[in-house]
Every structure is written in C-alpha cells, then in structure tokens.
C-alpha positions in Angstrom: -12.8 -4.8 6.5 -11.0 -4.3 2.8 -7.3 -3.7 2.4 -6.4 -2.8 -1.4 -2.2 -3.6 -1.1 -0.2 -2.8 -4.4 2.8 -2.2 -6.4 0.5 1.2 -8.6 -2.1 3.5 -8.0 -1.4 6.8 -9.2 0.1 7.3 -12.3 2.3 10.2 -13.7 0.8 12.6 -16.4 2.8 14.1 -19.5 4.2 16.7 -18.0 6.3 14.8 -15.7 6.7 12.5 -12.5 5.3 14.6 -10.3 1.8 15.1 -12.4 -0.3 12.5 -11.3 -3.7 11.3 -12.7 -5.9 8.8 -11.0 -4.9 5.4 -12.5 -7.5 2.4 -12.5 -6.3 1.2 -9.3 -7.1 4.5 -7.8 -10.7 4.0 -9.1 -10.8 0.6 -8.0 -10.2 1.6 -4.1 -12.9 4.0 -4.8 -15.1 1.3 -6.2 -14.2 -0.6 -3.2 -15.4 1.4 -0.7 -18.8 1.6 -2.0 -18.4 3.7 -5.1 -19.8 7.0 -2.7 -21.0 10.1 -4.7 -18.4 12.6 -3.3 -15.6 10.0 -1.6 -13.8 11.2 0.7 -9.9 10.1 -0.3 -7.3 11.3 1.9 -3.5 10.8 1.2 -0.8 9.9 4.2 2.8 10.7 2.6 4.6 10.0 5.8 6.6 7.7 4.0 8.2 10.4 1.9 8.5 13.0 4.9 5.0 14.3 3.7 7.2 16.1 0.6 4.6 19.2 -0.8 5.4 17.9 -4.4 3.8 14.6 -3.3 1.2 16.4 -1.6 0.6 19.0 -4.4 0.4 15.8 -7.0 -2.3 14.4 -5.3 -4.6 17.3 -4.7 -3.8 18.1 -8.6 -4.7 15.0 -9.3 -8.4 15.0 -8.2 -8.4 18.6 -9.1 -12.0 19.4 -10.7 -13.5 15.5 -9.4 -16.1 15.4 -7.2 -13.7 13.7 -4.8 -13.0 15.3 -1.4 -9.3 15.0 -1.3 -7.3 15.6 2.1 -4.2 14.7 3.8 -3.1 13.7 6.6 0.8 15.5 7.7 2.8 14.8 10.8 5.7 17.0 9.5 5.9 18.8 11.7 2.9 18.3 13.9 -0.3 16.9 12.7 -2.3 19.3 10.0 -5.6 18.2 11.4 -6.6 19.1 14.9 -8.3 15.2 15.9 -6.5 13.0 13.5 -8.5 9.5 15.0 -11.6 11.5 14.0 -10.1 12.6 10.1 -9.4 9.2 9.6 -12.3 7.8 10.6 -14.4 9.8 8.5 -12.8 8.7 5.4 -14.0 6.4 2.7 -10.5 5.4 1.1 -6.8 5.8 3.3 -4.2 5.9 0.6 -0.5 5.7 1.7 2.0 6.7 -0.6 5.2 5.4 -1.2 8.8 5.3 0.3 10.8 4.2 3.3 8.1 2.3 5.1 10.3 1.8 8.6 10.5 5.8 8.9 7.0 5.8 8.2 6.3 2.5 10.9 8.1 4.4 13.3 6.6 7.7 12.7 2.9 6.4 12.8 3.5 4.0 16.5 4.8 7.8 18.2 1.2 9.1 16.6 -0.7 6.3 17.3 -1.7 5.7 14.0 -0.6 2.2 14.3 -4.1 1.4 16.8 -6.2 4.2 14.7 -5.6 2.7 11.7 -7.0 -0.6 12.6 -10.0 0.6 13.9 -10.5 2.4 11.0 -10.3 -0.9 9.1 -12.3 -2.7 11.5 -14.8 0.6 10.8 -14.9 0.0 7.5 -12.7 2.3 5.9 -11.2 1.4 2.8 -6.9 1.2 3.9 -4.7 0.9 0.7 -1.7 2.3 -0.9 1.6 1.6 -3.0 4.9 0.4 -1.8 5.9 1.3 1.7 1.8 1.7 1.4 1.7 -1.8 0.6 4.1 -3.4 2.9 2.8 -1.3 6.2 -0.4 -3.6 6.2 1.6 -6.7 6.5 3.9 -8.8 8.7 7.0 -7.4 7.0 8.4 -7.4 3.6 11.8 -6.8 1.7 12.4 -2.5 1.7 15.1 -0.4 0.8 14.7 1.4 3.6 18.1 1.5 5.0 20.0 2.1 1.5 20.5 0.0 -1.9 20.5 -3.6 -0.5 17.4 -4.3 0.7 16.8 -5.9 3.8 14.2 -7.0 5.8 11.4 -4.1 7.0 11.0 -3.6 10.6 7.5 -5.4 11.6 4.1 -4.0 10.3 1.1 -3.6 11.3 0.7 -6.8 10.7 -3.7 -6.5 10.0 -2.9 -9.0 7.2 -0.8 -11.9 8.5 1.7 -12.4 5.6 4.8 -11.2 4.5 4.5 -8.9 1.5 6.6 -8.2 -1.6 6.0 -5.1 -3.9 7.5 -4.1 -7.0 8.3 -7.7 -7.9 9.1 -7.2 -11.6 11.2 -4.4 -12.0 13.7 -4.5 -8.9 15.8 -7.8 -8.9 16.4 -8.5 -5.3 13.2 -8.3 -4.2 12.1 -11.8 -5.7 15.1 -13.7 -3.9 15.2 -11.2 -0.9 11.2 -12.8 -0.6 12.3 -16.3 -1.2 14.7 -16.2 1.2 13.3 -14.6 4.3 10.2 -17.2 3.7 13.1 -20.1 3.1 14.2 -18.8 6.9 10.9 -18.9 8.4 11.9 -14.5 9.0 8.3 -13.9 7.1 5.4 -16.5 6.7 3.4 -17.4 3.8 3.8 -13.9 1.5 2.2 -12.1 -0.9 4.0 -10.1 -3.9 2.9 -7.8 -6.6 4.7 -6.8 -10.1 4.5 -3.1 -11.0 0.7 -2.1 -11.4 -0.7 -5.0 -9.3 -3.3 -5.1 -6.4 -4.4 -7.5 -4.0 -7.9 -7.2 -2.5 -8.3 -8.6 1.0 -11.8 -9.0 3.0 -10.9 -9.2 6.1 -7.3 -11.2 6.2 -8.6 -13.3 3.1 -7.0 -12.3 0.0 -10.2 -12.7 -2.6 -8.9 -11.0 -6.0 -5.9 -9.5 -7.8 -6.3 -6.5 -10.0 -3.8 -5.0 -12.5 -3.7 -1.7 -14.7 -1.5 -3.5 -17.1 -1.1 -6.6 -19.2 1.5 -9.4 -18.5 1.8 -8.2 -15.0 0.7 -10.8 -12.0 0.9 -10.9 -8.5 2.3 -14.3 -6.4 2.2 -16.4 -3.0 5.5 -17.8 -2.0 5.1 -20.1 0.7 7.5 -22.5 2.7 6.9 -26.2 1.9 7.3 -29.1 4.7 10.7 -30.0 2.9 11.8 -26.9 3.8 12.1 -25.4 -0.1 9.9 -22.6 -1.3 7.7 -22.3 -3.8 6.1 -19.4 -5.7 2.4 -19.5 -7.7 1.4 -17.0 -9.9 -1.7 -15.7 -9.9 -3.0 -13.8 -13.0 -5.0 -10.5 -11.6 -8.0 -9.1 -13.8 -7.2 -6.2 -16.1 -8.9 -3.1 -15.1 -9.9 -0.9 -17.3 
C-alpha cells in the first residue's frame, strides 16, 4: 500500500510545455512499484477534462520505452470497457494535474473514489502531481474555484492529512496551509515545494524525494497552545 504524493513528475522537453519527458520522480514511482520489466503506467487527466494535449504528452513521453502506457478518460464516457478491472491491473496510477474538486466530483459519479482504494489496498502504486497530490488526502488549499485559493472539497482521504503542493512558488498556499490547520479545517498536513515527493507505506509517510536542489517538503501541525508550527524536512536528491 504506497502512495507517491508530489508537487513534479513529468517534466517539459525543449520544444515546449506540452513535450513531456519522464522526470526522476516518474522513475521513482516506477521504482516503487517493484521496478517491473514492461510497467504498466496509466495516466488519469480527469483533472484537466482529460485535454488530448495532456493525453498526447504523456503517451509521447514513454514513446519508444518499454513502458505500457494507457489512460484512463471519462470525457465523455469511459474509454475502457471495465475500468475497476484497467485499474487494477496497473503497476503505477498517475494523476495529472488541475482542478482537483471537478476531478473529486467526477471520480465519486464513476466510482473511482471506492476503486481506487482497492487498488491501493491491491498494491498498486497511486501517485500524481497537484490536484494528483491533494486527491489522496483529507483536503488541501486549490485553486479550484478561481485565483484565491480556498479550501478543496474533501478527498479521498486514504492518507489522513491535509496536504499542500506547490509550496514554493505560489504565495498563498503556505498561509492558506497555516491557517486552515490554525482552524482545526485540516489536521496535521503535509506540503511539497515544486519537484518534491512524499512516499507513504500505508498512511506512514517514510521518505521525501526531490528532482531538484534546495527544494524540501514540510509538516505543519497545530500545537496544544493553539499556534502552528512548520518542520522542514530535507528530501533525497534523485538522480
């Protein structure tokens, strides 16, 4: 039962945002689920509508690997004729990034809410960027609803924290965190600066992983006093 939750993954190629490669926290989600000879990765962009430039990035991106790349699409109707079963079968789940309550609300009509925990409790590697990130969780800061960010609607919640992504390079996430935590509207959380991953087995969160230098991830918790505090946590540098 691993969940890799982060604030990277892929990352974009020369010729432009929409040209992915495999970054090292791609490789690490592969190297977490057993480091198979022909993984089989699939990609949910419901976050994004299931955009075909998304799509088209990814299946570039692995283009030539020996990775069996698929994805799952619920615009307009599922692509895949027994989606519990195409889930199920996969070695890594990788959801893409953004608005994580259209995505929330899009999965519970498809019950991808209860499939996707029993693909965790199978074994299946569940992991993703963003809105990828924060659908694991209790809840987290999203900008969701427009350009001040509020709180997400609740998650999944396998991982009983709230959850902060992108920590480092939008500025209301950090006191957006603090506060909702300072409220008691999300318990003890989790966040991750651009190019950060957490590793969880089971709800235990048992290493942080980066793809960059100077970059960390945090817990901000709620003290008895009522104040907050935040630690740092310096991941390992991939490679």
């Amino acid at each position: 039962m691993r969940i890799l939750a982060t604030s990277g993954g892929f990352l974009p190629a020369e010729l432009g945002v929409y040209q992915w490669r495999p970054g090292p926290l791609i490789a690490h989600a592969i190297h977490l689920a057993g480091d198979p000879a022909r993984p089989r990765f699939c990609y949910v962009g419901t976050a994004m509508g299931d955009h075909v430039i998304g799509t088209n990035a990814f299946h570039r991106a692995f283009a030539g690997s020996e990775v069996r790349a698929t994805t799952l699409d619920l615009f307009p109707m599922p692509n895949v004729p027994d989606v519990r079963a195409h889930l199920l079968a996969q070695d890594v789940i990788w959801v893409g990034g953004g608005s994580v309550a259209n995505l929330l609300a899009v999965w519970r009509v498809h019950g991808l809410d209860e499939i996707l925990r029993e693909c965790w409790e199978s074994g299946v590697l569940l992991s993703g960027v963003s809105a990828g990130s924060i659908c694991w969780y209790v809840g987290g800061p999203t900008d969701s609803y427009g350009p001040d960010l509020q709180l997400a609607p609740p998650g999944l919640g396998l991982l009983p924290y709230g959850n902060g992504v992108h920590y480092d390079s939008e500025e209301q996430r950090r006191p957006l965190l603090h506060g909702l935590v300072e409220k008691g509207d999300l318990p003890t959380s989790h966040a991750t600066d651009d190019g950060v991953g957490l590793v969880y087995e089971g709800t235990e969160l048992v290493d942080a992983v980066s793809d960059r230098r100077d970059a960390a991830a945090y817990v901000v918790e709620r003290r008895a006093d009522g104040t907050v505090a935040e630690t740092r946590i310096e991941p390992r540098l991939l490679g």
